[in-house]
N, C-alpha and C positions, 0 to 999 in steps of 0.2 A: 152154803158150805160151812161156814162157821160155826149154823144151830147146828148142825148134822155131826160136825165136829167135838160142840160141848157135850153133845145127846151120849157121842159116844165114848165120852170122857168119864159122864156119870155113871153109866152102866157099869164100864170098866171099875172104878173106884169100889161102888154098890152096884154090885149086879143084881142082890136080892129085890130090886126096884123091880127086873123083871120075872121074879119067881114070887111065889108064895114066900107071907111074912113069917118070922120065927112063930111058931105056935110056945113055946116055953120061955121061962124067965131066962133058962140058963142058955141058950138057942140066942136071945138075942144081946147076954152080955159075951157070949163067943161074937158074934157078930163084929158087936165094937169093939171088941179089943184089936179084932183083926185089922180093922179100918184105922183105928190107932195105928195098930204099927205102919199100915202101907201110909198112912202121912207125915208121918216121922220120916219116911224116905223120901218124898217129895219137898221139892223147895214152897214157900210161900212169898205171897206179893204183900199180906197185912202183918203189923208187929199183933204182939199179942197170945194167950192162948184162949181155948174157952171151955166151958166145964161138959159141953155136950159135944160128939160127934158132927151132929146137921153143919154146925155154922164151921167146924175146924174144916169139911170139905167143902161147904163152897166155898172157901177162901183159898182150899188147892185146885177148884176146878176155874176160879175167875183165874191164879197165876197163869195157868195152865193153858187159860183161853187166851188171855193178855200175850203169853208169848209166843204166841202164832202170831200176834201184829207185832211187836214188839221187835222180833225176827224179818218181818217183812220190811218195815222203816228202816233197819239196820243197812238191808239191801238197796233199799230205794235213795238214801243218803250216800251209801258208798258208792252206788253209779253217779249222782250227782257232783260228790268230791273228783272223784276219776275224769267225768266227763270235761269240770272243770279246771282239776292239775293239768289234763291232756289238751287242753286248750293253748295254756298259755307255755306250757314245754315245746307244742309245736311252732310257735311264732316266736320265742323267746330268744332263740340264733338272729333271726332276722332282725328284731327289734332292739337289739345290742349293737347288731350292724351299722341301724341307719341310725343311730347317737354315737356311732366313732371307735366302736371296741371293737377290737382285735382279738384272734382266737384265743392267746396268752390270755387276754385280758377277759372273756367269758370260760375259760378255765379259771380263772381267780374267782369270779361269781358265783359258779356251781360250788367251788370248794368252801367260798363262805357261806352259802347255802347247806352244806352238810354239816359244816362245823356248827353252828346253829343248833340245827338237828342235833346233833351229835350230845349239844348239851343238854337240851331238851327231853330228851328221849327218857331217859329214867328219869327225872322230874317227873314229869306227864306222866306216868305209869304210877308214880306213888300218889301223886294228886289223884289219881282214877280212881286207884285205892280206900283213898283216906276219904275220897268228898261224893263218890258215886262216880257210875259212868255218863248221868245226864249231862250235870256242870261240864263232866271231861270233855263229853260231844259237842257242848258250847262252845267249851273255849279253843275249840280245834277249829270248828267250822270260822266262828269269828276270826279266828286268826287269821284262815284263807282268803273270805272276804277283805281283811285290811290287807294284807298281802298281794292281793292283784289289783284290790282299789288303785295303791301307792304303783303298782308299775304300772299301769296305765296311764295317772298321771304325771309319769316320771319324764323329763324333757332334756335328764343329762346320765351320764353313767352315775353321779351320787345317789339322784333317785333311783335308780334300779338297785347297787348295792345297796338303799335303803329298804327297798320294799321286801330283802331277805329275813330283815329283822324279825318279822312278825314268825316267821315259819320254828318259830324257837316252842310251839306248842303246835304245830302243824302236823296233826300226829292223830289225823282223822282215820287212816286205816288199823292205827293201833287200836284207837276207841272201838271201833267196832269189830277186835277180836276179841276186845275183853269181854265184849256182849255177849260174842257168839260164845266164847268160852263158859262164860258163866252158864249158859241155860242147854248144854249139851253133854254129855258122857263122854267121861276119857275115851273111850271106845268107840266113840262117833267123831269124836275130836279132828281127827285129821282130815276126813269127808266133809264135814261141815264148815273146817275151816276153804278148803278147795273150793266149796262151792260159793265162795266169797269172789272169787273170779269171774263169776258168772255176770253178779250185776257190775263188779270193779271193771272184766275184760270189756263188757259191754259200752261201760263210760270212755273206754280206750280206744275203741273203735271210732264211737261220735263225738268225741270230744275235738282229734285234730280234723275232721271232715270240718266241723263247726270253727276253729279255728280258723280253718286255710282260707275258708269261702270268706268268714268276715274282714280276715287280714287283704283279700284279695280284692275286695268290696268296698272295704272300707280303711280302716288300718289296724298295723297290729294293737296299738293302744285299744282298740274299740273290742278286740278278741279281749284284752284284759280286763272291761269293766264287764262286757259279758258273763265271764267267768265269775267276778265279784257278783252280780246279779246272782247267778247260781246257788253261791256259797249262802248269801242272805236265804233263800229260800229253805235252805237244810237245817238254819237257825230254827224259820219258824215251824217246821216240819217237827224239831224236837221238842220244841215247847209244847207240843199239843200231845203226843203221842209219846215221848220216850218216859219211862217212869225215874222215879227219882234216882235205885236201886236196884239193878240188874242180880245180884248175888243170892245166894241163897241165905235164908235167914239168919243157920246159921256164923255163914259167913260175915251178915251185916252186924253181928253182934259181937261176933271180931274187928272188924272194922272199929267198931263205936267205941271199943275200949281201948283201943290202942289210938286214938286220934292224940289225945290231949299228949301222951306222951311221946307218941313213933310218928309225929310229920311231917310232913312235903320235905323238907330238908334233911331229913336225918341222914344223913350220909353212913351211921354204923349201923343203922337198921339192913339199907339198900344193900350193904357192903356184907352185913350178915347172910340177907336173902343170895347174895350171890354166891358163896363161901361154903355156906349145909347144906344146901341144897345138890345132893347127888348128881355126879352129871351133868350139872347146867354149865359149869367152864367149857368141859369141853365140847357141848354143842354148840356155844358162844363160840370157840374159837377155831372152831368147825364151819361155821357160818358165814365168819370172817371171810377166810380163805379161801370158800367154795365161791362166794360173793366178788370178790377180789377182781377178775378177768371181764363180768359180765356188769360191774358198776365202768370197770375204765373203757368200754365198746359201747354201752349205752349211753353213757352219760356223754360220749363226742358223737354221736349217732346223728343227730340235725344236723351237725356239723361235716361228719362225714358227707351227708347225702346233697348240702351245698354247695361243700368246696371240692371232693373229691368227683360226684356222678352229675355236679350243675343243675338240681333236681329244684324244680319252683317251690315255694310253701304247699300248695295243696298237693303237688305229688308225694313230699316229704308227709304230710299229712295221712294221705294213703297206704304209705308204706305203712308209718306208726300204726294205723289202722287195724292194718291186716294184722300185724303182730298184736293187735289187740285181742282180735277173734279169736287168732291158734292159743295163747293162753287161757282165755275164757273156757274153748273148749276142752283145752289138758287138763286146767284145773279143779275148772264145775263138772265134768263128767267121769275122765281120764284117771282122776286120785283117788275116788271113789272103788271105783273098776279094779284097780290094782292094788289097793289094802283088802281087798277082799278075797284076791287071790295070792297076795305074797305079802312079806315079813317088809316091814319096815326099814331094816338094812339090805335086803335084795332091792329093795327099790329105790333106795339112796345107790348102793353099787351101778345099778342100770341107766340111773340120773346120769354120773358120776362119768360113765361110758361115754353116752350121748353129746355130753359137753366137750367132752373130749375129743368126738370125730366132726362136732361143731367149727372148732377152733384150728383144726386141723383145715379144713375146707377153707377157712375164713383165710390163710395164709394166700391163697390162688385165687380169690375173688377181684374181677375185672370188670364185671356187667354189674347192671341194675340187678339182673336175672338172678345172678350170681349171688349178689348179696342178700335179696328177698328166699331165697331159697337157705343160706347158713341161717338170714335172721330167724324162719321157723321153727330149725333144729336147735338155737339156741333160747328160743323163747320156752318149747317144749322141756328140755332140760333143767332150766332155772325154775319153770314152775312146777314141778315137781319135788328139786331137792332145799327149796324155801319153803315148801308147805309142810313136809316130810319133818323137816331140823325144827319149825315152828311148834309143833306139834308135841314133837317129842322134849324141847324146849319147858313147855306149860306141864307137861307129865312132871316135871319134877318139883313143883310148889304146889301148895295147898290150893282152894281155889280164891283163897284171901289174900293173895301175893300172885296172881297171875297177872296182872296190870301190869306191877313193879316188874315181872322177870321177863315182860313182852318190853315190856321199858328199854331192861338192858341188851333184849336182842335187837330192840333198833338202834340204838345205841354203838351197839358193838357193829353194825353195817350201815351207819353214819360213818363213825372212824374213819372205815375203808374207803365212804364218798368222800369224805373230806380231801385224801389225799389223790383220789382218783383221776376228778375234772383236771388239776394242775398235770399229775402225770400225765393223764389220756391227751393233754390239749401239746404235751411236750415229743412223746412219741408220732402223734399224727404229723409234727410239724418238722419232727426230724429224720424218720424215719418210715411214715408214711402205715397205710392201713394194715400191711401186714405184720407188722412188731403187734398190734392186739393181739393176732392168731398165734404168732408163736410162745406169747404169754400165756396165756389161758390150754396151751401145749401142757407145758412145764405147771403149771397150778395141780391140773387134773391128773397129769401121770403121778405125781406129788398123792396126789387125795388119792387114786386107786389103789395104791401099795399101801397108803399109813396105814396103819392097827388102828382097828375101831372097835369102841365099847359096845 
């Protein structure tokens, strides 16, 4: 598949390979011009230029081969992250439990957790920038392996709020939108980022199955070094396979000049990217608020299915599960489907809708039944108008600041987690499941009337 692939890559570039050669001087200096220009539009994988045609195109047709793998890894790492976040998300209720913490007190955890994040998040996006997406993918995955190492070994609640530290670069889905962003067309952008759910939704599915059976088996500790195990594997998965420099060339040669003076720190650069950049406030603060309702229901969601339905770890597992799949399927097929037939703001409005008869439902939820059936409609919705606002998010920077502007949309839905877990852990405890539903009421009828750009 891959010869068959480059074969038809060559053709493409030089088709004259399969017709008769120029018979004239002037025949074959049309030729290369024309070939000049179509490499000029394509990215390359080597620095350099060169004084003949031959060698300028296979250096666009190795990019060209390179990121069909390069794109497959991306996916193969991101089901491995997922598989292993969703691991220790599902035993992580339980294993807070049986060291002594109180729901209060695993709302404090999630929210240090976010804040963390929260810091992290444009860091890590300008770091992706300045140093590559390889290093980025390094130090994201390492971070997750030290991350669940430390909660596995953790024997008291200090160990566990320690093991949050590490997640302050923990921003392995970010990395791999800046991949996917770098080597796709605005125009494809939003399909290919959707289809990131596919191997993500996948890892969410078997992640808390793998979870529940080992916490069930074994203990939760043993789910957290499992997951650490994981995360090593994706280290060396990149070492082998990811290239230094995901961007196009040139992009990297933006990059290269601005390092010495615009990096990792610069807070008036970040601050700039966020500021001229058309439209990126307010899809940041669009993001925010759409996020708002479904970080404070998710983020007590173990919690819920505990203490309110009495649900063991691997049923809790299953549920997480299935809302793995319906995402996977909205987003790897479903965003696809529907930017092909409507505008991007009909499909945020329809998002918009759905969350809204979500949240509605979610107020009279009694059963299991009940609640696997809202969590569908709410999984369906979210992944829709996160893919949709991300998308249109990277539309508005170059593609030498798309790192940094994915930075700040995590960022700006860290914020909202930080304050979430506390809220979400305050309302369940005072006011029980239905105060979520009638929040995320009041959010969406809010987002359906506001004036949008």
């Amino acid at each position: 598949m891959k010869l068959r692939s480059h074969k038809m890559l060559s053709n493409q570039l030089n088709p004259s390979d399969s017709q008769a050669r120029p018979n004239t001087e002037e025949e074959a200096t049309t030729k290369t011009d024309t070939d000049d220009d179509n490499q000029a539009t394509l990215p390359r994988l080597m620095d350099g230029d060169s004084s003949t045609d031959g060698p300028r195109l296979r250096k666009t047709r190795q990019w060209a081969y390179l990121d069909m793998d390069v794109i497959k890894v991306v996916h193969v790492n991101l089901f491995l992250y997922s598989t292993c976040f969703s691991i220790q998300t599902g035993v992580l209720p339980y294993l807070t439990r049986s060291l002594n913490l109180d729901t209060v007190q695993f709302g404090y955890l999630q929210t240090t957790f976010y804040l963390v994040q929260l810091i992290g998040g444009p860091l890590y996006g300008r770091f992706a920038d300045v140093h590559g997406s390889r290093i980025a993918m390094l130090l994201a995955f390492s971070s997750a392996a030290l991350m669940y190492g430390i909660l596995g070994a953790a024997t008291s609640a200090f160990g566990v709020f320690l093991s949050r530290l590490p997640s302050l670069f923990l921003h392995a889905f970010h990395a791999s939108q800046i991949v996917i962003v770098d080597v796709t067309e605005p125009s494809k952008r939003a399909a290919a980022l959707g289809r990131m759910s596919l191997s993500y939704g996948l890892g969410r599915v078997i992640g808390p199955l793998i979870g529940g059976q080992v916490a069930s088996r074994f203990s939760e500790q043993s789910s957290a070094f499992v997951a650490c195990g994981g995360s090593l594997l994706s280290v060396l998965i990149i070492l082998k396979f990811i290239p230094k420099n995901t961007k196009t060339s040139g992009a990297k040669d933006a990059s290269g000049e601005t390092k010495s003076s615009e990096g990792i720190f610069n807070i008036s650069k970040i601050t700039s990217i966020l500021t001229k950049s058309p439209g990126a406030i307010f899809f940041i603060f669009f993001m925010m608020i759409a996020g708002a309702p479904s970080y404070l229901f998710e983020g007590m969601l173990s919690v819920i299915t505990m203490e309110t339905f009495k649900l063991t770890p691997d049923q809790t597992g299953f549920i997480l599960s299935f809302s793995g799949v319906i995402s996977m399927l909205v987003q790897g097929f479903g965003i696809g489907i529907l930017t092909k037939r409507y505008s991007e703001a009909v499909i945020l409005n329809g998002s918009i809708i759905t969350l809204l008869i979500s949240y509605s439902f979610l107020c009279f939820v009694s059963t299991t039944t009940h609640l696997i059936v809202v969590l569908v409609l709410i999984t369906c919705g979210n992944g829709v108008i996160g893919t949709v606002l991300t998308s249109s998010l990277t539309k508005t920077v170059s593609v030498t600041d798309t790192g940094t502007m994915l930075g700040l949309g995590h960022a700006s839905q860290s914020l909202v987690s930080t304050m979430s877990p506390t809220a979400g852990a305050y309302l369940l405890e005072r006011f029980g499941l239905t105060s979520f539903g009638i929040v995320g009421v009041v959010v969406y009828l809010m987002l359906l009337f506001a004036p949008k750009k």
